[in-house]
N, C-alpha and C positions, 0 to 999 in steps of 0.2 A: 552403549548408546551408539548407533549407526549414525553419522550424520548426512545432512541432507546436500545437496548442491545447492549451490549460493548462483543466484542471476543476475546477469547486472545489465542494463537495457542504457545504449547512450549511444546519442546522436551528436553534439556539435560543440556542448560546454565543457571546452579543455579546464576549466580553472575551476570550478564545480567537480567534477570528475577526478581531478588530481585527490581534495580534500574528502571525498567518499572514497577513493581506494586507502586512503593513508590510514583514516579512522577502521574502515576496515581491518586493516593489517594489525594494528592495534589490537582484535581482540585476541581472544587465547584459545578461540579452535580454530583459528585462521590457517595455521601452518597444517591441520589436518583436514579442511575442507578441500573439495574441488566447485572451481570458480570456472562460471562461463557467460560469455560477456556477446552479447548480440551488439553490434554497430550497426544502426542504418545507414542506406545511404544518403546521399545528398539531395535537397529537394529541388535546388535551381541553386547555376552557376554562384552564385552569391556564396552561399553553404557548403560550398564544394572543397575551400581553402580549410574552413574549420573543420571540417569532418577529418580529412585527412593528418591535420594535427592531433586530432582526438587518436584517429587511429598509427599515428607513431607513437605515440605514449603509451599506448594499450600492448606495442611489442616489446616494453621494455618491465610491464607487471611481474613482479613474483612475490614469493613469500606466503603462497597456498601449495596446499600438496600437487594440485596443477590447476593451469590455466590456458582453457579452449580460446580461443577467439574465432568467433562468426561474424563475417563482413556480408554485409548486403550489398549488392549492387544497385539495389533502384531503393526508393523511397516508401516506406511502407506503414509510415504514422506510428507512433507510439500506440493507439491501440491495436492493430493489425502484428504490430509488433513481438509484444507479450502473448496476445493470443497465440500468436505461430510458433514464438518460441518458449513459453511453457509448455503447450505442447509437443513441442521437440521432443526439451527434458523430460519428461512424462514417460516418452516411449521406453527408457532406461532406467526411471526412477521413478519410487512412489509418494516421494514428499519433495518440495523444494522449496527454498528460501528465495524472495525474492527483492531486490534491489535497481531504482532509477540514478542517475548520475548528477541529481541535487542533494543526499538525503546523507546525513552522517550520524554513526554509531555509535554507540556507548560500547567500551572493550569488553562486555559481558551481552552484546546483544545476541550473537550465537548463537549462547548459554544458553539463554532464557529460548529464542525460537525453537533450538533441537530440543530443549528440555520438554517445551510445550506439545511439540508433535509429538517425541515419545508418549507423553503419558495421555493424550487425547485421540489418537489415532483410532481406536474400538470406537469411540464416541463419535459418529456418525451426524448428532447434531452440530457439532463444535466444526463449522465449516472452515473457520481460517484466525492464524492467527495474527496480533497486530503487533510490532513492533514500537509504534507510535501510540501516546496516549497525550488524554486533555489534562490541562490544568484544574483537578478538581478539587473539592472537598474530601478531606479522608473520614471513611466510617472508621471510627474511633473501636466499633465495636466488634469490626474485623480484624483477625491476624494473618487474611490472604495477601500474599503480593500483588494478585491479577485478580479481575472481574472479568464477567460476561456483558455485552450489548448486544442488540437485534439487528446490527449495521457493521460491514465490515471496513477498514479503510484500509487506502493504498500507496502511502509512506513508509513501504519496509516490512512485509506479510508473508506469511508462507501459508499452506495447505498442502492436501492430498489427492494422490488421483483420482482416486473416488468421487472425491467434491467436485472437482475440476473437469470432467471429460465427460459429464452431462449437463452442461449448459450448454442452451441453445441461444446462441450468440445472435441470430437473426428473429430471435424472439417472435415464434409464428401462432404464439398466443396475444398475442397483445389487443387485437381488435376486439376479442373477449373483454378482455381485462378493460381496458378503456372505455367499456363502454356499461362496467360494473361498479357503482360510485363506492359499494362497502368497501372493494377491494380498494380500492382506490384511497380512501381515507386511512385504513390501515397500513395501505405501502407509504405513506406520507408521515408514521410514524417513524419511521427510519431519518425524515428528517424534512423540514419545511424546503430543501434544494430538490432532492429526490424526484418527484414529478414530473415537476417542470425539465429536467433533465433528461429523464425519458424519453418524454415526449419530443423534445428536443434531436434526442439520437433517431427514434424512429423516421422522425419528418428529416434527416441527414442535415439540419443545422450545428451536430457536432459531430463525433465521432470519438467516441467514450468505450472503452471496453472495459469499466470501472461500474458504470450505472447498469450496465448489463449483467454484472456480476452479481451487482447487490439487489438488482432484480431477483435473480435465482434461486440466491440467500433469502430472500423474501418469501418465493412459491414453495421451497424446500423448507422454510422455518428454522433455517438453522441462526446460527449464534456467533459471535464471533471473540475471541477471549483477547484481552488488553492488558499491559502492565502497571500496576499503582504506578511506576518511575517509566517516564517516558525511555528508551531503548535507541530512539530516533529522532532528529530534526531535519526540518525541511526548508534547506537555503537556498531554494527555488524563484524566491518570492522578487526578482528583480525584472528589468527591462528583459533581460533576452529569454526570460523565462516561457517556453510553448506553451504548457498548461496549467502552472500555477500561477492563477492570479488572485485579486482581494489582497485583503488587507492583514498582514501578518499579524497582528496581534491576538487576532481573536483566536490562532492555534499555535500561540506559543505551548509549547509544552514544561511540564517541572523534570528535567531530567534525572536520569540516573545518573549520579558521579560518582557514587561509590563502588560501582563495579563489581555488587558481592555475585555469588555463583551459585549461590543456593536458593529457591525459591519457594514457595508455596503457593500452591495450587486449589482453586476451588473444588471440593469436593461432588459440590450442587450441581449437577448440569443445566442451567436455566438462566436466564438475565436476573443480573443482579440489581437488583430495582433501586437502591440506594443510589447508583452511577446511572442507568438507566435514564431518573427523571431528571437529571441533571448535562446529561447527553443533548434531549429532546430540551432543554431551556436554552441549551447553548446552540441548539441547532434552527431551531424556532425564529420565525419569521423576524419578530422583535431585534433580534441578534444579526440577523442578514442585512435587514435596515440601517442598523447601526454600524455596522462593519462598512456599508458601502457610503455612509454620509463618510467615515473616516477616510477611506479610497479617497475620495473626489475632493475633500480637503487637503490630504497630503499632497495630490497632484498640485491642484492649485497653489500651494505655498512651495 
């Protein structure tokens, strides 16, 4: 099994960032991967102190087969970020693991991502894999470790170049689309935020290279594979956080703690509909509601 390079995207959380290299290190293809670590730079004088403690620490990383470090000089958003630097890796590599500087690992997360790309790479529909999964219900009447969903997330995901270097990141369909309500209600299946997010990026009130993604995934139909045992958490979720916000509970995950190395693999290429209606319940307007009465109460108290 080749493995894939590991990315790891961070801007200004030294204490976040210590705790995902350490769990990192932790796993056990750690010392055989090659790790490469994009820094941005500083957005204003404020930021300019943390960045550069971020990036003393980042000189003193080892414990992978190597470790690039890539400094930016100017400021270039976390999604402008990843685009430019998956892209990078891309030009020398055809699968890559990728990693943000809140998100920490279970010591078999590796495992399961290279395992995953090896044995899905021909499979063309199976656009990305996820490291992160929900607190679900288990089908009693499966003996797969991982399912399929129609939505991919980005807490800790790999792919290939194939998938990756035909998105059209400036989305010069969308006046189409927007203006097609079947399509419209179908992409909404991905999840009651989805839309609205869209729409959001295209009118430049965010700047998302996540919802552009899952756009793609959308027009291409592909799928995206998850693990029964979450692989990843995301300790994002505080004041200095850019862009996780909401209310942590609704993705808490059931992790993996056991650590094993072996897995099973769906056979089926298709969504697995067990996880599937259960995805779309948790993702469901109902759920968003709820999540954010909890936000606005936790502030408050």
């Amino acid at each position: 099994m080749s493995l894939a390079p590991i990315v790891l995207f961070t801007y200004k959380r030294l204490d976040t960032l210590k705790n995902t290299v350490s769990a990192l290190k932790m796993n056990t293809l750690a010392s055989e991967s090659e790790l490469y670590i994009f820094s941005d730079g500083a957005k204003n004088e404020n930021d300019r102190e943390y960045v550069e403690s971020v990036r003393s620490f980042l000189s003193t990383i080892e414990g992978f087969k190597s470790v690039k470090i890539k400094l930016s000089t100017q400021n270039n958003g976390l999604a402008n970020s990843i685009i430019k630097g998956v892209s990078e890796i891309f030009k020398e590599y055809d699968k890559v693991i990728v990693l943000e500087d809140d998100l920490y690992t279970t010591s078999n997360f590796l495992e399961f991502m290279n395992q995953s790309l090896d044995i899905y790479q021909s499979e063309n529909k199976v656009f990305s894999i996820s490291g992160f999964s929900f607190n679900f219900n288990r089908d009693t009447k499966s003996t797969y470790d991982s399912y399929f969903l129609n939505r991919g997330w980005s807490w800790g995901w790999a792919t290939w170049r194939n998938r990756w270097v035909d998105i059209d990141w400036k989305m010069i369909d969308y006046d189409s689309f927007i203006s097609n309500s079947i399509e419209k209600r179908k992409f909404s299946l991905l999840g009651s935020d989805v839309l609205k997010m869209l729409i959001k990026q295209k009118e430049g009130k965010v700047d998302s290279w996540a919802i552009r993604w899952f756009y793609h995934q959308f027009k291409v139909q592909g799928i995206t594979l998850y693990p029964l045992y979450a692989k990843v958490s995301n300790e994002g979720f505080d004041q200095f956080a850019t862009h996780t916000k909401g209310n942590k509970s609704r993705y808490i995950p059931s992790i993996d703690y056991l650590g094993n190395s072996n897995f099973t693999f769906p056979t089926e290429i298709n969504i697995t509909k067990f996880y599937q209606k259960q995805f779309q319940d948790r993702m469901s307007m109902t759920q968003r509601i709820i999540s954010k009465i909890k936000t606005v109460l936790r502030i408050k108290n």
